[in-house]
Backbone and ligand atoms as CSV (ligand in chain L), in Angstrom:
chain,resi,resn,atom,element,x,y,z
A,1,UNK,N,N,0.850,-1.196,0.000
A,1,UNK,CA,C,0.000,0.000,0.000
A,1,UNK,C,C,0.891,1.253,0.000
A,2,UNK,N,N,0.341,2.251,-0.730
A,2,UNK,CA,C,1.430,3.359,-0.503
A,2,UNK,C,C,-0.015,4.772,-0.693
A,3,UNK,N,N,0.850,5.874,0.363
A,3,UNK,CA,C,0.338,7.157,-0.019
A,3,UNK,C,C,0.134,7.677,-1.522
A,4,UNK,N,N,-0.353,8.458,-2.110
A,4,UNK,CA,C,-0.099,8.696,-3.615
A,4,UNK,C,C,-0.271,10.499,-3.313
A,5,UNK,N,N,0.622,11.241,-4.647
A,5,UNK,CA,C,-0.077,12.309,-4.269
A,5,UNK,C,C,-1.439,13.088,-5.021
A,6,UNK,N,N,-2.109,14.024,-3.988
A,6,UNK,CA,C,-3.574,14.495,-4.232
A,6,UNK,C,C,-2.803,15.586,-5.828
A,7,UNK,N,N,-3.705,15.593,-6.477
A,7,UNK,CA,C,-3.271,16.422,-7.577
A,7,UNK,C,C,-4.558,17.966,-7.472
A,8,UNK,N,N,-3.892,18.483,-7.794
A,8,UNK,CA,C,-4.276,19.566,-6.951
A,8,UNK,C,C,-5.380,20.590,-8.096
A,9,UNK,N,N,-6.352,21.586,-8.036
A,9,UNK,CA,C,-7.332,21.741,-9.208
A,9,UNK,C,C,-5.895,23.116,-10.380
A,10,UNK,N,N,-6.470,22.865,-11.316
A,10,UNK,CA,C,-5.139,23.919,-12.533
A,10,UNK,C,C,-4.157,22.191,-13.066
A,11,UNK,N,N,-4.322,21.469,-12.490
A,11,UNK,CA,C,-4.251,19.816,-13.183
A,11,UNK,C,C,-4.760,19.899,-14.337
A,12,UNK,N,N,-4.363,19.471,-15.346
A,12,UNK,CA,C,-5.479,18.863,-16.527
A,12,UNK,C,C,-5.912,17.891,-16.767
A,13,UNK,N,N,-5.281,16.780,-15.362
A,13,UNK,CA,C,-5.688,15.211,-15.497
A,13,UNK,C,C,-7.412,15.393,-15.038
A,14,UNK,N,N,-7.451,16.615,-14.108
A,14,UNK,CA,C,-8.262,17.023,-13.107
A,14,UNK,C,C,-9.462,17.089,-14.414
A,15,UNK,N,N,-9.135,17.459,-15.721
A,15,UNK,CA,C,-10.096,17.987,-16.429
A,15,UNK,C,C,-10.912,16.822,-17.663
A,16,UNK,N,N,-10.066,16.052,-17.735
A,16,UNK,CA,C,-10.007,14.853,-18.606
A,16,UNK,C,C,-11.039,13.532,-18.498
A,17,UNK,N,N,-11.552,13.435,-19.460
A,17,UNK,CA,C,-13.079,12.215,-19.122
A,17,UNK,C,C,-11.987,10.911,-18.934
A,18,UNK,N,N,-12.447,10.253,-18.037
A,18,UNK,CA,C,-11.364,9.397,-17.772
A,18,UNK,C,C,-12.022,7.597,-18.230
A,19,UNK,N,N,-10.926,6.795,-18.732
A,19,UNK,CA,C,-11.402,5.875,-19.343
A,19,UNK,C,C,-11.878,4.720,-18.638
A,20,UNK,N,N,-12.414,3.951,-19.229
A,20,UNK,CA,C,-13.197,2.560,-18.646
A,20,UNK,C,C,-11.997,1.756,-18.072
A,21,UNK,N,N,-12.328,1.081,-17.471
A,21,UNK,CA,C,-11.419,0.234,-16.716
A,21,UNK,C,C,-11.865,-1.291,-17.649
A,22,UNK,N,N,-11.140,-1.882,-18.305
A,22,UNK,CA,C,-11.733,-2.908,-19.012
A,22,UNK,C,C,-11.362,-4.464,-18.226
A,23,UNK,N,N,-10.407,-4.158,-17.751
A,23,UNK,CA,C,-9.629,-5.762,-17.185
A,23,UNK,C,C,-9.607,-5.044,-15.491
A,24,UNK,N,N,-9.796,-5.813,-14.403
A,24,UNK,CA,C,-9.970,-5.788,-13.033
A,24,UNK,C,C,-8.267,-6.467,-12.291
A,25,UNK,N,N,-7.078,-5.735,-13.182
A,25,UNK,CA,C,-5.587,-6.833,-13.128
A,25,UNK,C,C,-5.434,-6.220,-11.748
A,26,UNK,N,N,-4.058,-6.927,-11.201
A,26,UNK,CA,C,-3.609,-7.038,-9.784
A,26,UNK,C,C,-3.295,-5.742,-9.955
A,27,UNK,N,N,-2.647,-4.938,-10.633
A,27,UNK,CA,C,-2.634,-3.567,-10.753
A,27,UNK,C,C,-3.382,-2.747,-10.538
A,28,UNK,N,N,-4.756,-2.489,-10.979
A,28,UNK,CA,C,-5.849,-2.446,-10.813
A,28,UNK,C,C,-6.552,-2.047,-9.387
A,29,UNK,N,N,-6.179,-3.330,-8.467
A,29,UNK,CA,C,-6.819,-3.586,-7.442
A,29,UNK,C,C,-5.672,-2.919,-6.548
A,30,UNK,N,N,-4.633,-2.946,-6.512
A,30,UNK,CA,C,-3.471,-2.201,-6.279
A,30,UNK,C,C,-3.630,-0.679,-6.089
A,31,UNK,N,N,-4.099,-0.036,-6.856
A,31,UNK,CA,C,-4.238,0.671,-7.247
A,31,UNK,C,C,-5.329,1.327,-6.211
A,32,UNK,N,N,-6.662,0.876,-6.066
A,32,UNK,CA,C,-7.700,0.757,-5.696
A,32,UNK,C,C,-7.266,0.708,-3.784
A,33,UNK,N,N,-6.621,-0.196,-3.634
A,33,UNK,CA,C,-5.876,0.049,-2.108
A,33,UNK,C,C,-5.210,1.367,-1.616
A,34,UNK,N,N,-4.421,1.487,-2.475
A,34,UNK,CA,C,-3.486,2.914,-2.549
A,34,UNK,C,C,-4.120,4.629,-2.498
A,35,UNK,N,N,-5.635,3.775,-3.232
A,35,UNK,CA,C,-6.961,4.887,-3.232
A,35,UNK,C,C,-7.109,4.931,-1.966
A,36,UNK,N,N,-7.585,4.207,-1.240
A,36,UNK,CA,C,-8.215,3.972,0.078
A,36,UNK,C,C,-7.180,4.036,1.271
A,37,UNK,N,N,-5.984,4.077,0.703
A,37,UNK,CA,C,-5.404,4.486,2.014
A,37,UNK,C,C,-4.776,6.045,2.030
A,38,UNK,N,N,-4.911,6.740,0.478
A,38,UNK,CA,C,-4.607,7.723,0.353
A,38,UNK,C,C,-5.934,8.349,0.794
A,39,UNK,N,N,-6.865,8.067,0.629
A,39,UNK,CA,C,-8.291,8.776,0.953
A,39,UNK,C,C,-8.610,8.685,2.572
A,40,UNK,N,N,-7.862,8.168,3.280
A,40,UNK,CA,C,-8.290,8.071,4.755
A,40,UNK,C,C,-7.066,8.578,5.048
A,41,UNK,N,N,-5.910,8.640,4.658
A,41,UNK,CA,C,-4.957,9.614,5.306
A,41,UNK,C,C,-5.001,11.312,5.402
A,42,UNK,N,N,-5.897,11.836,4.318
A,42,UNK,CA,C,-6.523,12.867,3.780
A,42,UNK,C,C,-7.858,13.394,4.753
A,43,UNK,N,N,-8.414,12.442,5.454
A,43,UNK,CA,C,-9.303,12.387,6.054
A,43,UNK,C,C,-10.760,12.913,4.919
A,44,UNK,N,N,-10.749,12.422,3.964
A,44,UNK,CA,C,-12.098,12.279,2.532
A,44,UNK,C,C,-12.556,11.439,2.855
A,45,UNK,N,N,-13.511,11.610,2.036
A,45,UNK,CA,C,-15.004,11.102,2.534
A,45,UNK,C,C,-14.840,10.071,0.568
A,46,UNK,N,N,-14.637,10.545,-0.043
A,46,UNK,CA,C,-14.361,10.179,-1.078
A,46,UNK,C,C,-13.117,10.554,-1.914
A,47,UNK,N,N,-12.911,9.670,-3.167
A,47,UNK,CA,C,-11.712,10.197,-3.647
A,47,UNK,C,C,-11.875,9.034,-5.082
A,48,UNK,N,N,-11.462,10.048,-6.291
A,48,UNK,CA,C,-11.085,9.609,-7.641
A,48,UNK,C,C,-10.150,9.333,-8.156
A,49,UNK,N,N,-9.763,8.320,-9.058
A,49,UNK,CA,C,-8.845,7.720,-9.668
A,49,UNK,C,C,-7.978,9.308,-10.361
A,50,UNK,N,N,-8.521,10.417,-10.879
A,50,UNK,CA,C,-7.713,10.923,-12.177
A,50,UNK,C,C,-7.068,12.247,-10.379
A,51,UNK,N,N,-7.965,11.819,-9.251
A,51,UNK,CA,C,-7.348,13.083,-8.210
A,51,UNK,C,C,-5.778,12.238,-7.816
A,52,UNK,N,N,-5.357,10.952,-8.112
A,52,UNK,CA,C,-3.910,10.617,-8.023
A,52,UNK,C,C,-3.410,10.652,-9.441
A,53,UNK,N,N,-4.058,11.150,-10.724
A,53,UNK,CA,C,-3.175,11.150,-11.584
A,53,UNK,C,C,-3.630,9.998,-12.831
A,54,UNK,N,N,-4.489,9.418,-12.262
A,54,UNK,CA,C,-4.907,8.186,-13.289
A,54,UNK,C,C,-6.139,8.192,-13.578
A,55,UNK,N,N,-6.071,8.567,-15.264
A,55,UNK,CA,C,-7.157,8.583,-16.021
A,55,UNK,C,C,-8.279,7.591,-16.135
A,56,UNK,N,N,-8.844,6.993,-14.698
A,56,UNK,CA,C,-9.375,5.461,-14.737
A,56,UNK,C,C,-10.573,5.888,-13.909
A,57,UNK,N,N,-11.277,4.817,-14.798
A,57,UNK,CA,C,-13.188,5.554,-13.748
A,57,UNK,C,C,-13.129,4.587,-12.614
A,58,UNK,N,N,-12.325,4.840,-11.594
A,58,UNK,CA,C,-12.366,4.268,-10.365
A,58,UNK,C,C,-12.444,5.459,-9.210
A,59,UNK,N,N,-13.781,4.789,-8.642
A,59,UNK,CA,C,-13.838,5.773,-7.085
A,59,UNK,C,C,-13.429,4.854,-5.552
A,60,UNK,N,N,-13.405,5.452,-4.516
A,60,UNK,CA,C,-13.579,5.141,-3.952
A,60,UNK,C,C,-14.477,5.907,-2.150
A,61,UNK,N,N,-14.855,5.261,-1.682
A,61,UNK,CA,C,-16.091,5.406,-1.061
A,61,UNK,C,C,-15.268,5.753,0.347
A,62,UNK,N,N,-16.035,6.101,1.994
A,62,UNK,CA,C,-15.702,6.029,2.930
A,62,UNK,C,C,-16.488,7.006,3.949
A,63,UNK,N,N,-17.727,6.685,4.557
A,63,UNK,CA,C,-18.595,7.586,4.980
A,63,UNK,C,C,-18.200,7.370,6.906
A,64,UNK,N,N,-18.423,7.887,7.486
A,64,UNK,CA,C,-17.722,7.634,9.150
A,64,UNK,C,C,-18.661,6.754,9.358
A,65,UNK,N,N,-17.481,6.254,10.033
A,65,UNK,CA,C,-17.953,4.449,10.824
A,65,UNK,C,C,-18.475,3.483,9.944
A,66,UNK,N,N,-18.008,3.678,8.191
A,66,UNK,CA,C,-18.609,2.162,7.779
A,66,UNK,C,C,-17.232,2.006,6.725
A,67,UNK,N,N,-17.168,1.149,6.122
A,67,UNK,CA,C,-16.094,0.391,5.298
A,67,UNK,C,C,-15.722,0.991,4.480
A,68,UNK,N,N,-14.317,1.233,4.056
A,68,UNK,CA,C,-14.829,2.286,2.347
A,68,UNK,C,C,-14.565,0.896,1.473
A,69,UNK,N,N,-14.962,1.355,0.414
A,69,UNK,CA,C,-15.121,0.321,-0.802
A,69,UNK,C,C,-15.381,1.439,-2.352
A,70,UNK,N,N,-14.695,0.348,-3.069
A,70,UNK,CA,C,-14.322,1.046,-4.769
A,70,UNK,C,C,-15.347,0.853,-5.193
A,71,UNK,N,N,-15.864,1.677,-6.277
A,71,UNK,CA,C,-17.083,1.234,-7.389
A,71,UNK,C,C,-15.696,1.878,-8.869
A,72,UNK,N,N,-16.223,0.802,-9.413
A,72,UNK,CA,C,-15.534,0.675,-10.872
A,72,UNK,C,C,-16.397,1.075,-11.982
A,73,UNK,N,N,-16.100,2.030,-12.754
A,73,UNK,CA,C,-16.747,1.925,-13.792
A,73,UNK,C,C,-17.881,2.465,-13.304
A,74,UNK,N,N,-18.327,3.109,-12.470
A,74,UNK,CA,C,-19.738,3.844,-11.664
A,74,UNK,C,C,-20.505,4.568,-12.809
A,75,UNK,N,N,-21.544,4.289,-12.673
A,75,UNK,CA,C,-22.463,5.209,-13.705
A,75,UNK,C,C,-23.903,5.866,-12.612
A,76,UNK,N,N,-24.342,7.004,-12.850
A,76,UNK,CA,C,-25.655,6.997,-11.924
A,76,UNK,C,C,-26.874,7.016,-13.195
A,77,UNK,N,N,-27.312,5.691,-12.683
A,77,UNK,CA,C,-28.543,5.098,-13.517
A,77,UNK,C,C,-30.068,6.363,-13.495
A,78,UNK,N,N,-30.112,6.813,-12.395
A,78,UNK,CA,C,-31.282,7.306,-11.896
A,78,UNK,C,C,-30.950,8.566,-10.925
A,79,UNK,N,N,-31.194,9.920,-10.828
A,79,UNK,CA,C,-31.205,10.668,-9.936
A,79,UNK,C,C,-32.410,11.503,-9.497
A,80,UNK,N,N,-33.156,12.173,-8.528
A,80,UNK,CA,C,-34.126,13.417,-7.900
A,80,UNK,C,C,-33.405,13.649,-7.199
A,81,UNK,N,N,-34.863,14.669,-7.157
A,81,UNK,CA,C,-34.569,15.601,-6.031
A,81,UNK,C,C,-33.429,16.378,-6.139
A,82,UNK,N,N,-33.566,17.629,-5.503
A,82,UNK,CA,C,-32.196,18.351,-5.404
A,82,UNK,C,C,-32.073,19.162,-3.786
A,83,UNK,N,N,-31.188,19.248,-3.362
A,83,UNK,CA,C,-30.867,19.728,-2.009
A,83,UNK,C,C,-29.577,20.783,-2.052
A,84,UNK,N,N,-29.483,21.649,-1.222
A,84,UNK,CA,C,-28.358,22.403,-0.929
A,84,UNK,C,C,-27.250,22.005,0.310
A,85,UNK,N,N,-25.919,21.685,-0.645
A,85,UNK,CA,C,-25.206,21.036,0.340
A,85,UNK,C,C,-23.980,21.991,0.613
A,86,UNK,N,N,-23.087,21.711,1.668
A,86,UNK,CA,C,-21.709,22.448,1.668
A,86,UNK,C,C,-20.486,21.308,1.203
A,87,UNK,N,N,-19.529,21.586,0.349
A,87,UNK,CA,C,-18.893,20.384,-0.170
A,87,UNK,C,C,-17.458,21.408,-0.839
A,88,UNK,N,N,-16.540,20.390,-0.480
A,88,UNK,CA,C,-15.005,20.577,-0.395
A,88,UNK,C,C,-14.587,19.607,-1.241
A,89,UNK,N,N,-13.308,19.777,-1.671
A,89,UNK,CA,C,-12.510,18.700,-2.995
A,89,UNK,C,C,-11.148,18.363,-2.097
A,90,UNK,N,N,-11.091,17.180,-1.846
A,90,UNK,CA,C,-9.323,17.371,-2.078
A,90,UNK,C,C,-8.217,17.826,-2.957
A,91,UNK,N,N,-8.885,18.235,-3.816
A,91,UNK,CA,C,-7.934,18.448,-4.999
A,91,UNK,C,C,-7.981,20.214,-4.942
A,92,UNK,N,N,-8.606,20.533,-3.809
A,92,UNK,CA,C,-9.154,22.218,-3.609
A,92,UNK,C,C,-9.113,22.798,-2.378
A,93,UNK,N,N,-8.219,22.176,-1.690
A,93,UNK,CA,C,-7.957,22.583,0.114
A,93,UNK,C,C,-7.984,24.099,0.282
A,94,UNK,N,N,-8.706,23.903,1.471
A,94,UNK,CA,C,-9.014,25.173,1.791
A,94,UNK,C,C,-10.034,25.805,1.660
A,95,UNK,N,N,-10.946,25.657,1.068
A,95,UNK,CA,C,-12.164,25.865,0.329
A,95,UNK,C,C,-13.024,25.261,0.381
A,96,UNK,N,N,-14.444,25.657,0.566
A,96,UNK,CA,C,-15.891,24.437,0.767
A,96,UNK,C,C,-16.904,25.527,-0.205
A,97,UNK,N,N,-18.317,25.438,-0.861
A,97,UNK,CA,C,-19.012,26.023,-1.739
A,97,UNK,C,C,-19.950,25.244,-1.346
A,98,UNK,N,N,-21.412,26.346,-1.461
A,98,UNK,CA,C,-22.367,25.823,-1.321
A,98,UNK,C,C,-23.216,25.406,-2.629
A,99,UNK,N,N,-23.436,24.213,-3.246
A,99,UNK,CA,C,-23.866,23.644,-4.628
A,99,UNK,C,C,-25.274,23.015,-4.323
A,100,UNK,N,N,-25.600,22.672,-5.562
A,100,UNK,CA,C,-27.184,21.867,-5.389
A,100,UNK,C,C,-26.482,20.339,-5.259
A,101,UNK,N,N,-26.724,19.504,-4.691
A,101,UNK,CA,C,-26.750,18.004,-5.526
A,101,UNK,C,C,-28.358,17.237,-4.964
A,102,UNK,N,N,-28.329,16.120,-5.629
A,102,UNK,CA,C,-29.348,14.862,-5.888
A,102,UNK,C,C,-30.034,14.807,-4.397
A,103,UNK,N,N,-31.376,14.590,-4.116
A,103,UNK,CA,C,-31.382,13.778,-2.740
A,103,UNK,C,C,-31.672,12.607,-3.067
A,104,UNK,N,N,-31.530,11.760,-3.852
A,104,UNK,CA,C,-31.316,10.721,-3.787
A,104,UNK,C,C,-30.612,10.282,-5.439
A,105,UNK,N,N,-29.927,9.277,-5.671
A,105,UNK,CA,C,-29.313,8.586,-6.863
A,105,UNK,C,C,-29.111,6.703,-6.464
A,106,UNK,N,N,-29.436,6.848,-7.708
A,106,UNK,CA,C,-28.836,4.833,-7.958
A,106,UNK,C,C,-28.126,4.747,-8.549
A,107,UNK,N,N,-26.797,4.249,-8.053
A,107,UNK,CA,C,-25.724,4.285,-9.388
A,107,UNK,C,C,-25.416,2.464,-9.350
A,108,UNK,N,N,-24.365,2.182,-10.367
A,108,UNK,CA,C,-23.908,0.944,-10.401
A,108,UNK,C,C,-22.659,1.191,-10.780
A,109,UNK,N,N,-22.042,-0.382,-10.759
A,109,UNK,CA,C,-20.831,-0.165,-11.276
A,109,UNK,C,C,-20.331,-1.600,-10.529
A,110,UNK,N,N,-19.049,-1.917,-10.832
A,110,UNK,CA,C,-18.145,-3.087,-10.193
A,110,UNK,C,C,-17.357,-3.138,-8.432
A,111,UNK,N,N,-17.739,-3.916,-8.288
A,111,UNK,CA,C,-16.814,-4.018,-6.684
A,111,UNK,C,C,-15.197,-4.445,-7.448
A,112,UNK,N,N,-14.424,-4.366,-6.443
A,112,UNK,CA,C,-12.804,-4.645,-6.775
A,112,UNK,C,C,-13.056,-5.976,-7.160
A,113,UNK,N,N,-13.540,-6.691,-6.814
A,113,UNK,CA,C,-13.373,-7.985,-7.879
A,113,UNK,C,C,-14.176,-8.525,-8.775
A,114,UNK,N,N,-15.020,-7.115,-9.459
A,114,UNK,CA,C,-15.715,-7.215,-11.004
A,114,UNK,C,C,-16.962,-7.669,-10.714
A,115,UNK,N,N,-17.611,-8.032,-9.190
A,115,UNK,CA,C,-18.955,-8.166,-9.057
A,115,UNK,C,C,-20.029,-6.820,-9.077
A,116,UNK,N,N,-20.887,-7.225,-9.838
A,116,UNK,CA,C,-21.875,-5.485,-10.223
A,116,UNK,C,C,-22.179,-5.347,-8.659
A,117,UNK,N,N,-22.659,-4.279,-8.784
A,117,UNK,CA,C,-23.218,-3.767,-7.333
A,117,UNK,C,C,-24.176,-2.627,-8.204
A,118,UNK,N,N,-25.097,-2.407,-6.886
A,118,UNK,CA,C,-25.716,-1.275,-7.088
A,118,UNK,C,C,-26.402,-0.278,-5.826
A,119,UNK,N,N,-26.234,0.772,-5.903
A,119,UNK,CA,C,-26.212,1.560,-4.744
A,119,UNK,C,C,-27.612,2.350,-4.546
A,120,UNK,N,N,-28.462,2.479,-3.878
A,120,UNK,CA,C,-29.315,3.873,-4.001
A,120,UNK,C,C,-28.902,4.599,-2.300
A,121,UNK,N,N,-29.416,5.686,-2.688
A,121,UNK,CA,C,-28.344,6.489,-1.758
A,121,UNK,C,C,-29.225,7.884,-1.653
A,122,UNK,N,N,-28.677,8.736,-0.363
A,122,UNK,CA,C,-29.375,9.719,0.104
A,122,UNK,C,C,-28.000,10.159,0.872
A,123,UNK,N,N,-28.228,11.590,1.371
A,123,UNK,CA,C,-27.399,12.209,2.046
A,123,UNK,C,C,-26.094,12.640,1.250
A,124,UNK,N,N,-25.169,11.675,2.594
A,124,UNK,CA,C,-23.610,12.482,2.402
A,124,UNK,C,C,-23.462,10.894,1.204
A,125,UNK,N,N,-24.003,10.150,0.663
A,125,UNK,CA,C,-22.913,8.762,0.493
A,125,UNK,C,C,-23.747,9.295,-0.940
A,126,UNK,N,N,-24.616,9.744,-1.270
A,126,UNK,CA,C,-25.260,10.317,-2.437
A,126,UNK,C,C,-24.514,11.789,-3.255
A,127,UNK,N,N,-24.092,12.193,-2.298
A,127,UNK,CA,C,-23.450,13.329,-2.206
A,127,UNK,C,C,-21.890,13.310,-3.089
A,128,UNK,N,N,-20.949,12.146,-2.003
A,128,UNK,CA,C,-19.729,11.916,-2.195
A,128,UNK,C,C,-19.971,11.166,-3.866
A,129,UNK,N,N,-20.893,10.161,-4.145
A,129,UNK,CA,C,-21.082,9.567,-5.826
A,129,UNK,C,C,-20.994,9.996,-6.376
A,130,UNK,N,N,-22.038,11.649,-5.999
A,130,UNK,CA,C,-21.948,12.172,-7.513
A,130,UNK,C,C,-20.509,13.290,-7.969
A,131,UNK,N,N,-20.234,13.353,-6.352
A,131,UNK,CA,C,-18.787,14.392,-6.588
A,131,UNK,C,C,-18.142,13.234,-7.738
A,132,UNK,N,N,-17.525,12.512,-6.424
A,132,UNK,CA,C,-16.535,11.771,-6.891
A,132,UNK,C,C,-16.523,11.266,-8.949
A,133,UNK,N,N,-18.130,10.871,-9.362
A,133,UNK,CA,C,-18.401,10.629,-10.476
A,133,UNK,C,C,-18.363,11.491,-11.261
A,134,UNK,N,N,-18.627,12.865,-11.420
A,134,UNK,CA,C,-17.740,14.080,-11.856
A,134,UNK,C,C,-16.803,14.561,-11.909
A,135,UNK,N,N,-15.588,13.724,-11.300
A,135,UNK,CA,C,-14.535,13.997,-11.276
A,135,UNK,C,C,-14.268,13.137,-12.606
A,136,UNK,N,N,-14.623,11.959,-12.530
A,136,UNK,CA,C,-14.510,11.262,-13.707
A,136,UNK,C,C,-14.677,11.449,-15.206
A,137,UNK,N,N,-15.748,12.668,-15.149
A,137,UNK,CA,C,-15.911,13.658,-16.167
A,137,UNK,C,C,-15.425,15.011,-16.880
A,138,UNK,N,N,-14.609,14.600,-15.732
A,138,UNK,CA,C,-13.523,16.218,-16.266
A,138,UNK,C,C,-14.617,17.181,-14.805
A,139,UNK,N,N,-15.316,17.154,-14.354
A,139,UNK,CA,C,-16.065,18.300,-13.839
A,139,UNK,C,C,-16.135,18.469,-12.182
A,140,UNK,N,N,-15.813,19.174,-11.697
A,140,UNK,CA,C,-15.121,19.811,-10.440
A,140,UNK,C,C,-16.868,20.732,-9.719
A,141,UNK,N,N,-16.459,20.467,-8.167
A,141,UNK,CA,C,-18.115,21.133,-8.088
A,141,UNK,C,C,-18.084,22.291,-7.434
A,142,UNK,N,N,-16.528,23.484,-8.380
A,142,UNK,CA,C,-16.813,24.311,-8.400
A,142,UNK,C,C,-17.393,25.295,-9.537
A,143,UNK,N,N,-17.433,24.180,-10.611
A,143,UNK,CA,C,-18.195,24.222,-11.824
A,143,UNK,C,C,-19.628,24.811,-11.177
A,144,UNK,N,N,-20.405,24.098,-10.699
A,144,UNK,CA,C,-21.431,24.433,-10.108
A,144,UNK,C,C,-22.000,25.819,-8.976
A,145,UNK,N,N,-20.925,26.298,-8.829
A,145,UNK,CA,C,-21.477,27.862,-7.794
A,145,UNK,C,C,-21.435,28.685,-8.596
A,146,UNK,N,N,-22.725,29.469,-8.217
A,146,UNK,CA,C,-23.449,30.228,-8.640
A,146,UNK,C,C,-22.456,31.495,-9.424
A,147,UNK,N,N,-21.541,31.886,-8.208
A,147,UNK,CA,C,-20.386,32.958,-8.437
A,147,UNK,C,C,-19.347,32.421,-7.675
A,148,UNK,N,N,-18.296,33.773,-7.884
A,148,UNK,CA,C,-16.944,33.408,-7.165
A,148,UNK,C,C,-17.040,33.462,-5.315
A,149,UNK,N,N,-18.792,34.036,-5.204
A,149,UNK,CA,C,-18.774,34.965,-3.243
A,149,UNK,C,C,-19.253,33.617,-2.991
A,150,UNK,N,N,-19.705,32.711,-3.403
A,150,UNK,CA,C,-20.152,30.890,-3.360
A,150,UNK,C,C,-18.962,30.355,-2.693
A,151,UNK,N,N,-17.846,30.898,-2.954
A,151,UNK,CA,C,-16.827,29.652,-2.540
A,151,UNK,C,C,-16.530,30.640,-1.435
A,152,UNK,N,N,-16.106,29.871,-0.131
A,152,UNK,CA,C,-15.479,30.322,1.186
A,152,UNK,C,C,-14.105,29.682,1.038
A,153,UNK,N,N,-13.323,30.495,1.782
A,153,UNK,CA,C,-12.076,30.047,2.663
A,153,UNK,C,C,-12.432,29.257,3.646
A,154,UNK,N,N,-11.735,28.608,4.309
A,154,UNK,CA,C,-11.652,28.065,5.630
A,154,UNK,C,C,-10.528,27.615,5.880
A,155,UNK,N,N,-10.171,27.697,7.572
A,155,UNK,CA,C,-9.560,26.990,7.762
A,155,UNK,C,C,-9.202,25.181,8.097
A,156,UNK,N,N,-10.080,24.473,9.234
A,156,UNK,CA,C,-9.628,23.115,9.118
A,156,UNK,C,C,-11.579,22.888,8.757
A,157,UNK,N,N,-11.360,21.781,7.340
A,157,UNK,CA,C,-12.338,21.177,6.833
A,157,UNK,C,C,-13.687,20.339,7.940
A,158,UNK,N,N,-14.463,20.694,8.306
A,158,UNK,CA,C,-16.047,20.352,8.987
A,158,UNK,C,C,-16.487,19.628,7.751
A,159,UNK,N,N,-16.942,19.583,6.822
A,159,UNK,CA,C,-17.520,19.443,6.101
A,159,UNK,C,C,-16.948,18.377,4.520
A,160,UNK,N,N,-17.752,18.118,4.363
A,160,UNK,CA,C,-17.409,16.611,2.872
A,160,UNK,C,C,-16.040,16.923,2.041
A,161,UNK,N,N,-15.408,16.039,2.607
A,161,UNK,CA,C,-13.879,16.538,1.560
A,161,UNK,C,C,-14.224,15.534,0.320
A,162,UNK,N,N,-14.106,15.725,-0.811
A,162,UNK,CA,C,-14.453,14.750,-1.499
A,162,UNK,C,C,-13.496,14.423,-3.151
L,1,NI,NI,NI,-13.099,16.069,-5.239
């Protein structure tokens, strides 16, 4: 397992639709570890394959007090509702914006060892999907505020690092 580093937003990996994951190799899953231990050293709630640098539609998950786990290849099948949330990037320290997202989504996609899964979701774990799955798209959720007086400073992160 190793740290990796957060790539930071003015990246252009940051901007890039990132590709399918076609084969599930030891690399792969490797890879997917290195996510998850870089994403809990960070203290995120979530975290994307292209925020270490790799153009690969891999997320990974981690809401307090439950397991984190990868979705591969994530798509959101179904979304409503919309809510006003406060939400931070790792790839954007320092900074939180208040955006719309989903109150609820179903997404799918692969567990680390290529079994489908499928999620429906509310809150913060609805929240972190669709960040994280926009990252995968090239799209950052400061795309989404209204203006530049939307985004705050802060100092230590309260709120969804993602
Ligand atoms: Ni992010």
């Amino acid at each position: 397992m190793a740290i990796l580093p957060i790539q930071r937003f003015g990246n252009t990996v940051l901007r890039e639709k990132s590709k399918r994951v076609t084969t599930i190799s030891k690399s792969i899953q490797q890879l997917i570890d290195d996510m998850i231990e870089t994403m809990q050293k960070a203290y995120g709630a979530g975290l994307a394959a292209p925020q270490v640098g790799k153009s690969l539609r891999i997320i990974t998950v981690e809401l307090p007090d439950e397991e984190p786990f990868a979705l591969i290849n994530p798509e959101i099948v179904k979304k409503s509702g919309e809510r006003t949330v406060t939400e931070g990037c790792l790839s954007f320290p320092g900074y939180r914006g208040e955006i719309q997202r989903s109150e609820l989504i179903v997404c799918k996609g692969l567990d680390r060892n290529g079994k489908a899964i499928r999620i429906k979701a509310t809150d913060l774990l609805a929240q972190s999907l669709e960040h994280e799955i926009d990252h995968l798209n090239g799209v950052l959720y400061v795309d989404y505020l209204e203006n530049e007086e939307k985004l705050e400073k802060v100092e230590a992160p309260e709120y969804p690092m993602v």
